[in-house]
Every structure is written in structure tokens, then in C-alpha cells.
C-alpha positions in Angstrom: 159.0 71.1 72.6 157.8 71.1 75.8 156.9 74.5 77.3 157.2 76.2 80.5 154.3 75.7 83.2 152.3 78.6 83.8 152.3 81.1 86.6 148.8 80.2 89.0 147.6 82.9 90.8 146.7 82.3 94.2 143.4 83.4 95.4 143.3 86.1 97.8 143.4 85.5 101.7 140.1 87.3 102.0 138.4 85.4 99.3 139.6 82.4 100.9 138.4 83.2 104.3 134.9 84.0 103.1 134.8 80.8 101.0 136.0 78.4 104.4 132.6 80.6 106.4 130.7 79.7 103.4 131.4 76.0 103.8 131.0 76.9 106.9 127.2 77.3 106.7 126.2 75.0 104.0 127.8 72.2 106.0 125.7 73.5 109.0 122.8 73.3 106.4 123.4 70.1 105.5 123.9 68.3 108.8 120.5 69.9 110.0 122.5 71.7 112.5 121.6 75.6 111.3 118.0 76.1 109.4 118.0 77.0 105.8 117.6 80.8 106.5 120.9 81.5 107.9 122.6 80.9 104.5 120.8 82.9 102.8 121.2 85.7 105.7 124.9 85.4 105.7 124.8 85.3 102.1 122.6 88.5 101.8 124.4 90.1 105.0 128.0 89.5 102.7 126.6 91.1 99.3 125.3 94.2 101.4 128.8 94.9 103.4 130.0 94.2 99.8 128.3 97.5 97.6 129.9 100.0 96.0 129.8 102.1 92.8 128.0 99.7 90.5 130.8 98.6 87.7 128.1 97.7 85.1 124.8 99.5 86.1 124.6 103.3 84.9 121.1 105.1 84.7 121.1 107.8 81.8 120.6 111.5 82.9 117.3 112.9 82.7 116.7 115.5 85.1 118.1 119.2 84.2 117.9 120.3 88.3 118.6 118.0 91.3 117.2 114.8 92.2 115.4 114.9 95.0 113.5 112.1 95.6 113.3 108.3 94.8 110.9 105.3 95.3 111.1 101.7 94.0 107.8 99.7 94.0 107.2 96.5 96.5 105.4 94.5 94.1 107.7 93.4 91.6 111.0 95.7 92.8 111.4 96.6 89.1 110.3 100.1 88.6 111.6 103.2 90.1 110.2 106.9 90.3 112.8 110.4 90.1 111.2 113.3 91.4 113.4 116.3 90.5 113.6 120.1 91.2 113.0 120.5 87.2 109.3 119.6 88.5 109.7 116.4 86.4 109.2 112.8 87.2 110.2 110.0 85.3 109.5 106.3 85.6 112.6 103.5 84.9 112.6 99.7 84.1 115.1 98.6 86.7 115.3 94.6 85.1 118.8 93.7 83.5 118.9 92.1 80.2 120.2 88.9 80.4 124.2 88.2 79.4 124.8 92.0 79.4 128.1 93.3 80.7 127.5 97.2 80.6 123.4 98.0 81.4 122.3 101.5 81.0 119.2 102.3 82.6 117.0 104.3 80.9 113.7 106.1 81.8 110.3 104.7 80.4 107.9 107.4 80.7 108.0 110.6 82.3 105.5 113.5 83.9 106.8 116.6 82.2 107.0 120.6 83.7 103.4 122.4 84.0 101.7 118.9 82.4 102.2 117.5 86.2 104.0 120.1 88.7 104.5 123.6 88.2 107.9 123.3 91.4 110.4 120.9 92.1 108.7 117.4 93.5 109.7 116.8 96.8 108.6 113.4 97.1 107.6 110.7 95.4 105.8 107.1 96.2 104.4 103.8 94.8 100.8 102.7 95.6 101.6 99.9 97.9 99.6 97.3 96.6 99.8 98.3 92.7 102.0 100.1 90.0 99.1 101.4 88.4 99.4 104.5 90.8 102.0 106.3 92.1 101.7 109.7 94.5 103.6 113.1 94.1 104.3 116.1 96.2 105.8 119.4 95.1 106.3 122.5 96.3 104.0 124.0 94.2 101.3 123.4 97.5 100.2 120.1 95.8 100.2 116.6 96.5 99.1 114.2 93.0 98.1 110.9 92.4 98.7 109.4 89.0 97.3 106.7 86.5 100.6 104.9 85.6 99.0 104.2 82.1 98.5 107.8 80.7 102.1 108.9 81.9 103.8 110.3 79.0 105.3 107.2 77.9 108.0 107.0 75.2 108.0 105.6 71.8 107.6 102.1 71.4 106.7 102.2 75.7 103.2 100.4 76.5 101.7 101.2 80.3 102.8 98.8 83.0 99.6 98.0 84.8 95.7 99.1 85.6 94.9 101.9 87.8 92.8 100.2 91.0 88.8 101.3 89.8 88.5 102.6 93.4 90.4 105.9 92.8 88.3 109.3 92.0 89.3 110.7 88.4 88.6 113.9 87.2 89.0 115.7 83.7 92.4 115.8 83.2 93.7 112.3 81.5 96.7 111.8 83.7 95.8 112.7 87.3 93.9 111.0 89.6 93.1 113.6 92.3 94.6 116.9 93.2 95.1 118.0 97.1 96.0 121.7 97.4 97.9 122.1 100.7 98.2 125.8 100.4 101.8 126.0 101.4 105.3 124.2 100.0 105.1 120.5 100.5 107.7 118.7 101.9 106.8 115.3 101.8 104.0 112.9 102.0 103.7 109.2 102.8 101.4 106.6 102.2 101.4 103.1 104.4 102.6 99.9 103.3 100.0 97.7 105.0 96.7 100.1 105.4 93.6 99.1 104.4 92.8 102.6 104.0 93.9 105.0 100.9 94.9 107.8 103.4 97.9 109.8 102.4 99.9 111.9 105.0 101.1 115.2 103.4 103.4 117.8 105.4 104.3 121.2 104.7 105.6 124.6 105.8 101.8 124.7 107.8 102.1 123.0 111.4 99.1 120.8 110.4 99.5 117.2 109.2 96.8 116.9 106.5 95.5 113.4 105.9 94.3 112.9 101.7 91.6 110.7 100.9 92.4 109.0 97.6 88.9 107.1 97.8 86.6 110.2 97.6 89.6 112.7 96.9 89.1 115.2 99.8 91.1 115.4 102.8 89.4 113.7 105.5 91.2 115.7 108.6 94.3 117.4 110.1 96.3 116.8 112.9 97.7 119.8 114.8 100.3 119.6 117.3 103.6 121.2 115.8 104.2 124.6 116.8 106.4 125.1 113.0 106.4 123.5 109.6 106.8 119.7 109.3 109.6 118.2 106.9 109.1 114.4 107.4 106.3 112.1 108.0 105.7 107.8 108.1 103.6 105.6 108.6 104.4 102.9 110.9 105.1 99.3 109.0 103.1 97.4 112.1 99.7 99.0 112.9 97.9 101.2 110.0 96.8 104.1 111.8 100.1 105.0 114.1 102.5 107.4 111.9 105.4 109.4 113.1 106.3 113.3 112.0 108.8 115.3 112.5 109.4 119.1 112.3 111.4 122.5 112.5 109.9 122.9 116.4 112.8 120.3 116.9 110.3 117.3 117.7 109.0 114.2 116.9 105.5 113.3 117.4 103.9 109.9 117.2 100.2 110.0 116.1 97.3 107.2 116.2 94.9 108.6 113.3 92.0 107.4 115.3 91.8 109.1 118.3 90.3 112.7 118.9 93.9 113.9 120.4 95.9 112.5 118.3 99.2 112.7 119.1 100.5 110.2 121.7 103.6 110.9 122.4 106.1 113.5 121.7 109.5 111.8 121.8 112.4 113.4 124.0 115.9 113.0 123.9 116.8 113.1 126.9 114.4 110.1 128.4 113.0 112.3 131.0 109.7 110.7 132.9 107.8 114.1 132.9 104.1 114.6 130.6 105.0 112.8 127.0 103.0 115.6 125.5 105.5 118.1 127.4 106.2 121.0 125.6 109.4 121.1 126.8 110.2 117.9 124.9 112.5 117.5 122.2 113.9 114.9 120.1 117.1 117.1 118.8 118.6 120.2 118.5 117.2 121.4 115.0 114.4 121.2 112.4 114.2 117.1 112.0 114.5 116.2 108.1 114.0 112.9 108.2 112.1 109.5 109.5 112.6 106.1 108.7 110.7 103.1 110.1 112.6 99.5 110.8 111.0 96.9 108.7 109.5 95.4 111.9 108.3 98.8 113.2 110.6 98.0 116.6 112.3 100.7 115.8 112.5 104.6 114.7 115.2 106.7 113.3 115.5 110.4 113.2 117.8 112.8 111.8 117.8 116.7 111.9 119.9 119.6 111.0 121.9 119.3 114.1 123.6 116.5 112.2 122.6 113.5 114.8 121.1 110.6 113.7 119.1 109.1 116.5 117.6 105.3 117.3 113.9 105.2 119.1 112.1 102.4 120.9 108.7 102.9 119.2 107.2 100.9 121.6 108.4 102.9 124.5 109.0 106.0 123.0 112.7 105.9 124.6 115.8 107.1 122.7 117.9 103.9 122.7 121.2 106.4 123.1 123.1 105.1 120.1 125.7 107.0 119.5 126.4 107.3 115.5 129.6 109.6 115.6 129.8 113.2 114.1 130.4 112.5 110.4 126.6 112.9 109.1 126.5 116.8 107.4 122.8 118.0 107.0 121.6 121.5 107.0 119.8 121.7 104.0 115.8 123.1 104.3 114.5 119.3 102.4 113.6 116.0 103.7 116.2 113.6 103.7 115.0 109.9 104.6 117.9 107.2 105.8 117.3 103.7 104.1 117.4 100.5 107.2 118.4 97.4 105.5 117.6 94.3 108.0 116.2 91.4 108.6 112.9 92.8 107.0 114.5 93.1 103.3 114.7 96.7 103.9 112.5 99.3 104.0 109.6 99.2 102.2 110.1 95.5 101.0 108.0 92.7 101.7 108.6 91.8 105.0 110.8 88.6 105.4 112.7 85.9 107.8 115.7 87.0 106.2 118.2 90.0 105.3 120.8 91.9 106.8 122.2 90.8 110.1 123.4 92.9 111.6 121.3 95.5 110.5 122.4 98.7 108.7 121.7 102.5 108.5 122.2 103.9 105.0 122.4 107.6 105.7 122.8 110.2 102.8 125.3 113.1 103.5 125.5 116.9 102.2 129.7 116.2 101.7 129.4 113.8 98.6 128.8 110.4 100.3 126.6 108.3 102.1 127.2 106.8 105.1 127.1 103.4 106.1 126.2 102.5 109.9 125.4 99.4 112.1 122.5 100.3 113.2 122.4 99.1 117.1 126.1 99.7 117.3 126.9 103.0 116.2 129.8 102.4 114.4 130.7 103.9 110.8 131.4 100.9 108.5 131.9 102.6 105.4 131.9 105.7 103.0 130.1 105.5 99.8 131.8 108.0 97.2 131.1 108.7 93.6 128.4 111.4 93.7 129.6 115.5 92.8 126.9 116.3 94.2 125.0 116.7 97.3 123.1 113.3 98.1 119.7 114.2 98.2 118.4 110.7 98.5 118.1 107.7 98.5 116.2 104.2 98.0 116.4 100.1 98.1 116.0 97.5 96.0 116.0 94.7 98.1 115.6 91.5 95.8 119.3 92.7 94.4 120.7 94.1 97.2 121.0 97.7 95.3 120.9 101.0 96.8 120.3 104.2 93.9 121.1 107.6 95.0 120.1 111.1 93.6 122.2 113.8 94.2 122.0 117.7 93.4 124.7 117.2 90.3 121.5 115.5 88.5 122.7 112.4 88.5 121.0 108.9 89.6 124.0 106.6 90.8 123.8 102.7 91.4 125.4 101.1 94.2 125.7 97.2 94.4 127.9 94.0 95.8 130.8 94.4 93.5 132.4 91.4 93.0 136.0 90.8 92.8 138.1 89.1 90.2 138.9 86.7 92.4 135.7 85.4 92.5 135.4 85.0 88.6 136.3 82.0 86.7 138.0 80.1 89.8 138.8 77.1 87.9 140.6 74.7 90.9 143.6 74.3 90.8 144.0 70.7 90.4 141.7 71.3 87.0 144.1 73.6 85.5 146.4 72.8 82.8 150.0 73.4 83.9 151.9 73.5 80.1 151.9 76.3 78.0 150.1 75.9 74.6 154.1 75.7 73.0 154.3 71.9 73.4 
């Protein structure tokens, strides 16, 4: 007997929409008419506008305190660093299995309590150029480099890489040098393109100390802030110009090189008066946070007035973007936003193509993290999921992933979630129309 013909659903409007753009662009492609590039930009720029709570992606809980800082290498884009307030760190494999429908991420090797810090981390970083090393800071006064092979790896684990010969060891087995800063340590930074090994640690002193990881000394300081400094970068364009910001409600840009260091201190208000001017200001409270574009066009800041502002770094002007008032930030710890652009994102490899337009991932003290367009201003989304406080955050650019810490303890994974409309869309015309009752 012949059966009744099955219901087909239709696809979405949306889905539909984004497939005739898609077309769109390869037939530009194709005709020679738009260069390869801008496919794979609108392709990227889709998947990022796209992320959410990861579906299939969990990483297992290993800190007993809050997260408080994250890093994912640039080499590879496969293994990620936790610093926590439990004065841990632990090192995860990132790669997905192949064919696996449910991933748990779990953590390879880890720095325990007293062995490495004897206070929270506050910041942790990749070597550049190699994931034999990695940096720490903590509040116990102390910034760290560490061999990657003689981490604390678990059973069955073997090391990932080489430590670089270059780097001055001492007795212990696991660190590579020790830098006593003498005060709580904020954060540190380390730059993606320098030829040098100098590391830039801040603290509750107004000093900038610079760390020689050659010779394992500091090499000099740069004074200048009139209060402690919470956030420090390196520029991703020229090796010796890094930014800093502080509780004296400024940020200064340095060139390394010079005898009075500090070039410029940036003011809100784009007055024409002495750029050293004491009376200048880039917001109304202790600034948290620095981020670099990929290109090193640009600067963002952020501060416990809860502004998130957009700098020319060449000029030194504030651009005026206006972000809205939705960011909440008035906790004492540095808080980074991620830039996702035409670079790959921060601290990728720097490439033709990425996000366009380019975006502001902002982590927020009220459970969510803030998605902005960058030049625009506007709010384009909420990311919820976390209990917690976001604390931080980092990018993996070659999946278009954001992971976030938060103060619950938690590591969360954010990623393009794909609809069920775009699984198994068999055309229609293919489909068979009778039931299997014939």
C-alpha cells in the first residue's frame, strides 16, 4: 500500500538569507570579481557574530579559587595556560578528537601551590616564539618563567616542546628565573614580535620594571606613575613602544629606549596642552585593562569608571567612541578585553583576513561578557552562562573560540554554534517523498 508523503521542513528564512550572501561571494570569487580573501572574511566575520555557549566543548574543573587569568599560545593555537587564585596553573590540550560529539577538555600538566606560587597568579603568558616557556606573575611579589617540560605533568603526559638554550636556569628543576618585584604583581607582558626577552611586570609600586629573561636580572625601571600600575602591553608594531595603565587614572605610552621614557600620557579629553601634563587623564578611575589592535592602529582602555575607551596610537587622540554604560568593573585586578579583527585577534599571527567589522570582547563583573563593534560603539550581544564574575578572557583564533574564566572556578567555551538547520540539508528535490509503508 502506498503511504502518505512526508512532512518537509522548510529551511529557516535566516538560514536561507545567509546561504543566497554566501552564493553571493563565491560567485564574486569565481567570476574574478572579489579576491579570494573576502570569502574567507565574511565566512570568519559570520562564525564570530555566530558564538555562544559551546554545545559540545566543556573543560573539566581544576582550580579550587577563581580563574583569573588565561593565555593560548600563537604557534600552534593548541595549548592554553589557567592562572588561578588557588596559586595554581595548569596547562590544557585544546585539539578535538576527531568524530567526537561531546569533548571534555582536560588539563595536561599543572604548576601546583608553594611548588610554583605561594598567591593567586595574576597573569599568565606564552613565550612568543615557543611553547617550551611560558611566564607567570602572582601576587606573591614574583614574576616566573618556566620550562614547559619539567611542569608536573600527569600520568601517561610526555612534555610538549624544548626550552630555547638561551634562558638562564638555576637550581630548582622547574623554574627558569625568579624576579622579586617586592610588591603584589598585577600583571606582566611580554611582546609578540621583540627580538628582545624583556618582560614588562607592574605592581602596586609606580615603577614599570623591565625582566631580563637572557641574563635573569631586571635590566631597568620606568617611573612615571604617581600610584600602582594594573595593566601593561606591548605594542604589536614596534618592539620597544608599550603602553601602561594605572590607579593615578592614566595611561602612559613608553619607548624602552629613550632616557625619558614615557612619551605621551594620553588624555581624554584631546586637549593640545604638554602630553606629559600632569593634569592629563585617560579616565575617571584606576585603569584595569589594555588591549592592543592586531595592527597596533589602535588602543583600548578600560577602568573602574566602567568606560571602555578607543585610542589613536599613532596620535595619541581618544577616537570618542562611545560604548554605552553596560560594562561593570570595580574590581582591584586586571581585566584585559580580547579585539577580534582583521589581524586574527589578538595575539594571533597577523593576517589579511578576520573579523570585519571588528569586535571588542569585553568581560563584565554582572555574569556576561560583552560583545561590541569596535569603531561603532554599539552592543551586539550578551554572552551568558558564567555564575561567576568574568575574570577573563582569551582567543583562539584558528577556531574562532573565545574561553572565559570566571570567579565560580569555572573555564567556559564559547564558539559559532551551529543551527539544526544547517545540518544534514539534503535538497529538496533529493528527498524521498513516500513513507517507508509502501
Amino acid at each position: 500500500m502506498i503511504g502518505s508523503p512526508t512532512t518537509i521542513k522548510a529551511a529557516p528564512l535566516p538560514v536561507l538569507l545567509r546561504d543566497l550572501v554566501m552564493n553571493q561571494f563565491l560567485l564574486a570569487r569565481e567570476l574574478g570579481l572579489d579576491p579570494p580573501s573576502i570569502l574567507k572574511t565574511a565566512e570568519i566575520t559570520r562564525r564570530v557574530y555566530a558564538i555562544d555557549l559551546s554545545p559540545t566543548k566543556d573543560v573539566t574543573r581544576t582550580h579550587q579559587a577563581s580563574v583569573n587569568c588565561l593565555d593560548i599560545e600563537a604557534v600552534e593555537s593548541r595549548y592554553m595556560l589557567s592562572g588561578g587564585a588557588d596559586a595554581t596553573v595548569y596547562l590544557y590540550d585544546l585539539e578535538e578528537p576527531l568524530n567526537t560529539e561531546k569533548f571534555m577538555i582536560r588539563s595536561l600538566a599543572s604548576v601546583p601551590r608553594n611548588v610554583g606560587h605561594k598567591y593567586g597568579v595574576s597573569g599568565v603568558s606564552w613565550y612568543p616564539f615557543d611553547t617550551g616557556l611560558f611566564i607567570t606573575s602572582s601576587f606573591d611579589h614574583t614574576v616566573k618563567a618556566w620550562d614547559t617540560n619539567t611542569m608536573q605533568f600527569h600520568t601517561g603526559i610526555r612534555p610538549i616542546s624544548s626550552l630555547l638554550p638561551l634562558i638562564y636556569m638555576n637550581h630548582d628543576p622547574q623554574e627558569a628565573c625568579t624576579f622579586d618585584l617586592e610588591t603584589k604583581v598585577y600583571s606582566h607582558a611580554i611582546s609578540p614580535i621583540a627580538s628582545h626577552c624583556l618582560v614588562a611586570g607592574v605592581s602596586a609600586n609606580p615603577r614599570i620594571r623591565l625582566c631580563d629573561l637572557r641574563t635573569g636580572a631586571f635590566t631597568h625601571s620606568l617611573p612615571g606613575h604617581r600610584g600602582a600600575v594594573m595593566a601593561v602591553r606591548w605594542s604589536p608594531r614596534d618592539e620597544f613602544t608599550l603602553a601602561s595603565g594605572g590607579t593615578d587614572h592614566t595611561v602612559r605610552i613608553w619607548d624602552i629606549r629613550r632616557s625619558t621614557a614615557c612619551l605621551v600620557s594620553l588624555d581624554q579629553h584631546n586637549t593640545d596642552a604638554d602630553p606629559l601634563s600632569p593634569t592629563n587623564v585617560a579616565h575617571g578611575d584606576a585603569v584595569t585593562g589594555l588591549t592592543f589592535t592586531p595592527t597596533g592602529h589602535h588602543l583600548l582602555s578600560t577602568s573602574h569608571d566602567e568606560r571602555l575607551r578607543l585610542w589613536d596610537a599613532w596620535t595619541g587622540r581618544n577616537t570618542l567612541v562611545n560604548y554605552g554604560p553596560y560594562i561593570r568593573n570595580r574590581f582591584d585586578q586586571a581585566l584585559a578585553p580580547v579585539v577580534v579583527s582583521g589581524g586574527g585577534g589578538l595575539g594571533s599571527a597577523a593576517g589579511a583576513t578576520g573579523c570585519d567589522p571588528p569586535l571588542v570582547f569585553h568581560p563584565s563583573d554582572d555574569h556576561q561578557i560583552l560583545v561590541f563593534d569596535m569603531f561603532r560603539g554599539k552592543l551586539l550581544k550578551r554572552l551568558r552562562g558564567a555564575y561567576g564574575r568574568v575574570t577573563c578572557i582569551c582567543w583562539r583564533p584558528d577556531k574562532e573560540e573565545l574561553y572565559s574564566g570566571s570567579n565560580d572556578h569555572e573555564i567556559l567555551v564559547w564558539s559559532p554554534v551551529v543551527s539544526k538547520a544547517d545540518i544534514d540539508q539534503t535538497p529538496v528535490a533529493q528527498m524521498d517523498t513516500w513513507s517507508d509503508d509502501d
